[in-house]
C-alpha positions in Angstrom: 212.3 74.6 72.3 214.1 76.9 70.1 217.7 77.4 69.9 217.7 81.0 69.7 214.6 83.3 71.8 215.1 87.1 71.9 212.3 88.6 73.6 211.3 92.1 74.2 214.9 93.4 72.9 215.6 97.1 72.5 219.2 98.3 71.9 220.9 101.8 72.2 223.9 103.7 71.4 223.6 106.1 73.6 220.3 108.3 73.4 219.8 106.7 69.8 217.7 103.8 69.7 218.1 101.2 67.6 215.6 98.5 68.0 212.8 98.2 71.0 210.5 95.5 71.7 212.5 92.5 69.3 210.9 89.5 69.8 211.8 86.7 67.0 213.0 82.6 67.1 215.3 80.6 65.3 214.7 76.2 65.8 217.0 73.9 65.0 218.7 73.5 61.3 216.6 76.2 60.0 217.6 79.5 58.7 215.8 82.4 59.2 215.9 86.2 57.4 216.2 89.6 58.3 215.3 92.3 55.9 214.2 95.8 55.6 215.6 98.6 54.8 218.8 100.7 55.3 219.0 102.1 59.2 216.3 99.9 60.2 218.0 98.2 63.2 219.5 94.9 61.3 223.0 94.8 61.6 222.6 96.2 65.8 220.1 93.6 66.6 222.6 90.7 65.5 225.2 92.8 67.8 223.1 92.2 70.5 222.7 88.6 70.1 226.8 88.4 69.3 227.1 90.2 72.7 228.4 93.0 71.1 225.8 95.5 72.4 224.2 95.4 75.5 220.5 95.4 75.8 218.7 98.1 77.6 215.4 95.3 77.4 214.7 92.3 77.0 216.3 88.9 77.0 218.4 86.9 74.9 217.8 82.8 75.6 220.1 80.4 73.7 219.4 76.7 73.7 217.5 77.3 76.8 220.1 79.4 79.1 220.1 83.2 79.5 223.3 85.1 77.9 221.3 88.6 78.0 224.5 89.3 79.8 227.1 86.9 79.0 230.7 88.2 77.1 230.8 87.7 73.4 233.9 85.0 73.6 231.5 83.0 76.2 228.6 82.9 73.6 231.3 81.9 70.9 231.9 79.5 73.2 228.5 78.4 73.2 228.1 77.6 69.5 227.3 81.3 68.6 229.5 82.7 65.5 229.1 86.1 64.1 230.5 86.6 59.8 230.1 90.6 60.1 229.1 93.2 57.9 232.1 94.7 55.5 233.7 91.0 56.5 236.4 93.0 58.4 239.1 89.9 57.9 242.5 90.6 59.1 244.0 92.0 56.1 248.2 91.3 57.0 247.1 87.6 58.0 247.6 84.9 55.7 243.9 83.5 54.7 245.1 79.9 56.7 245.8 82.3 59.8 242.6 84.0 59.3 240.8 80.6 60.1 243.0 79.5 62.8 242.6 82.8 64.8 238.8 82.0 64.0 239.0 78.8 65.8 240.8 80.8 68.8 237.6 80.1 71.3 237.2 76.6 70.7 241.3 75.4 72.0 241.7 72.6 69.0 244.5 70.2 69.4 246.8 70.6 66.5 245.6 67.8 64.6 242.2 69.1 65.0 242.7 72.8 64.2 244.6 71.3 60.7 241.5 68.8 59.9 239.0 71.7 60.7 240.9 74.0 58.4 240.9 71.1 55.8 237.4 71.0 55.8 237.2 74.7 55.0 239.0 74.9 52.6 236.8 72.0 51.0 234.0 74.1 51.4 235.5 77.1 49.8 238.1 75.6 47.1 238.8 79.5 46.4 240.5 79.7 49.4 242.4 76.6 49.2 244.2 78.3 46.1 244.7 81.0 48.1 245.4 79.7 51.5 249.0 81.5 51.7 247.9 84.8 50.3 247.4 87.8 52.5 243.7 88.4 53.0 244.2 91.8 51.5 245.3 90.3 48.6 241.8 88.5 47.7 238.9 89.8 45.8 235.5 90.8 47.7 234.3 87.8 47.3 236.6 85.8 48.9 237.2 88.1 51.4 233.0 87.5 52.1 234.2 83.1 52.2 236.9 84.0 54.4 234.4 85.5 56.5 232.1 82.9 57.1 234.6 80.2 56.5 236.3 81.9 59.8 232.6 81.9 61.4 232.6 78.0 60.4 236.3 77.4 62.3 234.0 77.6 65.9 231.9 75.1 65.1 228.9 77.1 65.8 225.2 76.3 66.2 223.9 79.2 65.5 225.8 81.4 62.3 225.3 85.0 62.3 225.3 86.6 59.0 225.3 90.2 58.3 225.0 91.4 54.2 227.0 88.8 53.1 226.1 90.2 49.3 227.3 92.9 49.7 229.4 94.9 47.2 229.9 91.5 45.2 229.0 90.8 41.6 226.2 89.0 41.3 228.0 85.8 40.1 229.6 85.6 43.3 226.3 86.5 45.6 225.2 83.0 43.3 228.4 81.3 44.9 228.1 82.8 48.7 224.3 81.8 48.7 225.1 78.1 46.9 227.3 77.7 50.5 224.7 79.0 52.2 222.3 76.2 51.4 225.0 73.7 52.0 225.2 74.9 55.4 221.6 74.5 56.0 222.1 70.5 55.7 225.2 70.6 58.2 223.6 70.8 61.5 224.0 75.1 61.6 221.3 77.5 62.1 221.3 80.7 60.3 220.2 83.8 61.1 221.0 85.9 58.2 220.7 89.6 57.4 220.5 90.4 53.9 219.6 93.4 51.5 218.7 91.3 48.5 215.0 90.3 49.8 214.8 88.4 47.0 217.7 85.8 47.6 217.0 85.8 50.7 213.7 84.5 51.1 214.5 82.3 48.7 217.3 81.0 50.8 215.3 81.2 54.2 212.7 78.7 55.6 211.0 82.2 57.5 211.7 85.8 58.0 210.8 88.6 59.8 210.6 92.8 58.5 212.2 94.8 60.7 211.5 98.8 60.5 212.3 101.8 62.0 213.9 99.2 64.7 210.5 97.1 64.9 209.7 93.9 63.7 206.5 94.7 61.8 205.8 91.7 59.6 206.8 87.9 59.8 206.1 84.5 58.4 207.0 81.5 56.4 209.5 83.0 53.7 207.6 81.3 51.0 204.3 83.2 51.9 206.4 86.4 52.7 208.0 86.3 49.2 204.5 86.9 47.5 203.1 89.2 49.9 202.6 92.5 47.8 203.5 94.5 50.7 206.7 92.9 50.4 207.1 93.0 46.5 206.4 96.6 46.3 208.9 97.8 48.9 211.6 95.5 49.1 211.1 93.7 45.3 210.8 96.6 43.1 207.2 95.0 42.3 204.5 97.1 42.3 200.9 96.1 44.0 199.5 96.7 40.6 
């Protein structure tokens, strides 16, 4: 069984439709990839599996239970984190309240909540200088670890992430993605939206193509990362 099924999804805002007819899986300990192109329905189809838009079709099944309906802070709750686009980190906090205010859902004991931001912050050293600082106050880069290290404070099964290259130099996209693999061998799933194809199918164990709001290609990440289709409009490599 896999620990994330959408099925049949479409999502609106309004009269403007999104995505229609999703249908894509994510097992255990495996990370998965999103890609297309700008507007193509990325960034609102993970909404709909944060809970943050509501599906006008289709279902949503995590670990086997149906949260097509269920509140965003019930499917944090669940083991489902979301690191969003523009990282959107709460600029006035300090970066050690950032992760404590991530960790709201999960109701740590003291003790805990200090040895789960301990572990963070040896995941991101970067952060540990900085742990005092104003999140303002940080480059885009460690805004992007604050995001997902604030994602990590729920202990989630399943990690949502949306862009998390970009606007960074590419010596830091290196650094977010090195994490990224780290994570892979932690017990988390990843479902990550990216526009650098490249990195991530390199990153990814499959991935599916999403345009125009419709999944129109999927496969291993491997396969996909040679497929000329693929090279020519999402590599800059031509057929030829």
């Amino acid at each position: 069984m896999a620990l994330l099924e959408v099925s049949g999804l479409g999502l609106a805002y309004g009269p403007i439709r999104a995505a229609e007819d999703i249908s894509l899986q994510v097992g255990a300990d495996e990370i998965v990839a999103i890609i297309g192109g700008n507007g193509a329905g990325k960034t609102s189809l993970l909404k709909g599996i944060a809970g943050l838009l509501t599906p006008t079709t289709g279902t949503v099944r995590f670990s086997g239970e149906d949260i097509t309906r269920l509140a965003p802070h019930r499917r944090v709750g669940l083991g489902i984190a979301l690191s969003p686009e523009g990282r959107q980190v709460f600029p006035d906090q300090s970066v050690a309240d950032n992760l404590v205010l991530g960790a709201y859902a999960r109701n740590f004991a003291r003790g805990e909540l200090e040895a789960e931001i301990e572990e963070k912050f040896a995941l991101f050293p970067r952060l540990a200088e900085r742990r005092n600082q104003p999140a303002l106050t940080l480059s885009g880069g460690e805004q992007q670890m604050l995001a997902i290290a604030r994602a990590l404070m729920s202990r989630p099964r399943l990690l949502l992430l949306d862009e998390p290259s970009l606007g960074l130099a590419p010596i830091i996209v290196r650094d977010v993605f090195r994490i990224i693999e780290t994570l892979r061998g932690r017990g988390i799933s990843i479902l990550i939206v990216e526009q650098m194809a490249n990195l991530a199918l390199k990153v990814s164990n499959r991935a599916y193509v999403i345009e125009s709001g419709r999944i129109t290609l999927d496969g291993k990440s491997a396969d996909l990362l040679h497929d000329p289709r693929i090279r020519a409009a999402y590599l800059g490599v031509s057929h030829g």
